[in-house]
N, C-alpha and C positions, 0 to 999 in steps of 0.2 A: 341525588344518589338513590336508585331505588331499593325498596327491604330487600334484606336474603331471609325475608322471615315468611315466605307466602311463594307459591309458586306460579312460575309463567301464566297460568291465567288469571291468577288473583292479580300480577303488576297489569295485565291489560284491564284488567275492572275496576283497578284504582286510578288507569288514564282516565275511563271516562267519567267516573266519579270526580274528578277533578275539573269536567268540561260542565258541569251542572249548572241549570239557570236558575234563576230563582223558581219557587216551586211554593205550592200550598196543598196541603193533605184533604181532602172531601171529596166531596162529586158535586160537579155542577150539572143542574137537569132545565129542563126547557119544560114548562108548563105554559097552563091557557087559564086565565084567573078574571074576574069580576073586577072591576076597578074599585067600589063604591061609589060612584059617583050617580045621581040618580036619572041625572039628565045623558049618561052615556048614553051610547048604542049598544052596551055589552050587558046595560041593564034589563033591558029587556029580552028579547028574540038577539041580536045580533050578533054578531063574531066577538069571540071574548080575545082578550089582550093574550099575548105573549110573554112572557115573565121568566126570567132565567134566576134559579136559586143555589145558592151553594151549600151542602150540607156536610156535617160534621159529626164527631162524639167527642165532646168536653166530660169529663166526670161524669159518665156513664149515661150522657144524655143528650141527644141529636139536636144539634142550634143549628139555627137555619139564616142563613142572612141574602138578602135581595143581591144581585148583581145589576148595576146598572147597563144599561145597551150600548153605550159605549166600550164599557170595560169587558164585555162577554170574550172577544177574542182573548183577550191576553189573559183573562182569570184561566179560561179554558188552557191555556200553552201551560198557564202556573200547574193546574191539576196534573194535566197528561205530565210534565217534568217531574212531578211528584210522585207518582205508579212506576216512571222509567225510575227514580232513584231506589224504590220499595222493590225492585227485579235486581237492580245493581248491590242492594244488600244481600241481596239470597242468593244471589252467585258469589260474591265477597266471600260468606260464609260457609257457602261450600268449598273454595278454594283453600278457604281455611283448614278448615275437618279433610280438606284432600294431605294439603302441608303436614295437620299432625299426622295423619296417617301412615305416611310416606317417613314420619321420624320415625315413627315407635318399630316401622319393618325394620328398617336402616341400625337402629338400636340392636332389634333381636337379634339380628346376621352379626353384629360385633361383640358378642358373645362369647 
């Protein structure tokens, strides 16, 4: 049964809020990085590696953790589902503040 406490565009932004995949909050970025290794080709002159990292803010401090090459697609679909849910709150919330709005006129008129 859906609320009567929100209005016609808040029930459609609680559809898709309900269609949500799993998600993770940061950004993943693609860099070019040194292996350490002494005997690379990256140590010297060469093309340096590819490295995909996910970044974050834990208690007011940026952790950074490696993504492996396998998993870049799907961390990636995790992030992008994470920014779509962070838009689907901010419409949520405006539907909300539309809802009371829409009370308090409703209110004054019965007066």
């Amino acid at each position: 049964m859906p609320s009567r406490a929100t209005t016609p565009a808040g029930r459609r932004v609680l559809t898709r809020i309900r269609a949500i995949r799993p998600f993770l909050e940061g950004s993943l970025t693609l860099t070019a990085k040194r292996c350490g290794r002494a005997t690379c080709r990256c140590a010297s002159e060469g093309p340096l590696h590819a490295a995909a990292l996910l970044t974050w803010k834990e208690g007011g401090r940026t952790q950074t953790l490696h993504v492996p090459r396998a998993l870049r697609k799907e961390v990636a679909r995790w992030v992008a589902e994470a920014q779509r849910l962070k838009q689907l709150i901010h419409a949520m919330s405006a539907a909300q503040r539309a809802f009371l709005r829409g009370r308090r006129r409703r209110a004054r008129r019965g007066r």
